[in-house]
C-alpha positions as CSV (number, residue, x, y, z in Angstrom):
1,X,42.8,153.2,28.2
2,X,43.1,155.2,24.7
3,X,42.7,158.7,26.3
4,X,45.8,161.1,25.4
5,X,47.8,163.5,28.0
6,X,50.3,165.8,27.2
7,X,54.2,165.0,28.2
8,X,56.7,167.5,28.5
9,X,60.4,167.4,28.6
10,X,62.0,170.3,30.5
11,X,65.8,170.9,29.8
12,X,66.1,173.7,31.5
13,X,65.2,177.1,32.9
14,X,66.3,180.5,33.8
15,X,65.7,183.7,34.4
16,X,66.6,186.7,32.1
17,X,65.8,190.7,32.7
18,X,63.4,191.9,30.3
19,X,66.0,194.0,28.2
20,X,68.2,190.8,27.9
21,X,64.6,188.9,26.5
22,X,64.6,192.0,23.9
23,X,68.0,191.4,22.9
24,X,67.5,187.9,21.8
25,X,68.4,187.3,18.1
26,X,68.7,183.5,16.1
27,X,72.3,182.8,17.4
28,X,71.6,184.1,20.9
29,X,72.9,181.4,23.6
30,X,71.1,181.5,26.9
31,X,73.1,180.1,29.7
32,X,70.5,177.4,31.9
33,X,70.7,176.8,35.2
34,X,71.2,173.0,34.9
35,X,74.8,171.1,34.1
36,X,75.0,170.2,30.7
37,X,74.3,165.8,31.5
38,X,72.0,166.9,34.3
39,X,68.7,164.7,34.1
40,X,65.7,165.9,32.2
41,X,63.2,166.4,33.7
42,X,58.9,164.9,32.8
43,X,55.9,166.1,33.6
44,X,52.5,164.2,32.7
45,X,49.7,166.7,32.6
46,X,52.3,169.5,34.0
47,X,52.8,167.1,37.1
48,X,56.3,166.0,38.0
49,X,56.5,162.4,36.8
50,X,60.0,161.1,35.9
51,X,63.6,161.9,35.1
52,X,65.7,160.9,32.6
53,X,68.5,161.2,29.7
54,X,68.0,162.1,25.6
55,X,68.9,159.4,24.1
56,X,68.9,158.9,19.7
57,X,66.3,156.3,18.6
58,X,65.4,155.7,14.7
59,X,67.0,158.6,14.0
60,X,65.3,161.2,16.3
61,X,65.5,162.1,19.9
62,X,63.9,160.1,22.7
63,X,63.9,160.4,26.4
64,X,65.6,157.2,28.6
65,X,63.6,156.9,31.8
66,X,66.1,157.1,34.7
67,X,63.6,157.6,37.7
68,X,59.4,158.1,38.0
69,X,58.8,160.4,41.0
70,X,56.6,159.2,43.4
71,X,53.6,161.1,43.7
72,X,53.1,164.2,45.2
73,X,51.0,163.8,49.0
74,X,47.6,165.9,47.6
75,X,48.0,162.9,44.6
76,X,47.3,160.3,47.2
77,X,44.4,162.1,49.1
């Protein structure tokens, strides 16, 4: 199978007001929900797929696999 799908890695999220979006400048740190060391998390085609950690590989970042999801019940039908 040589077809292509996008894969993101999500480090984080969180929710800012509008006027503190306005506000943001280069240098700007944005607090995220998540623990620093929490998993990432992978979507496949903006589905949930997997978890994992960064990890350094030839000199650039990579994602370890720690867990694949298992699929969501409409998936299956």
């Amino acid at each position: 199978m040589d077809v292509s799908c996008p894969l993101e890695v999500i480090l984080g999220s969180t929710t800012l007001k509008v006027v503190d979006c306005a506000r943001l400048a280069v240098g700007s740190v944005v607090r995220l929900k998540q623990d620093a060391g929490a998993d990432l998390h992978v979507r496949v085609g903006g589905v949930p797929f997997a978890t994992g950690e960064v990890v350094v590989a030839d000199d650039g970042l990579s994602i370890r696999i720690g867990r694949v999801l298992p699929p969501a019940p409409e998936a299956l039908t």
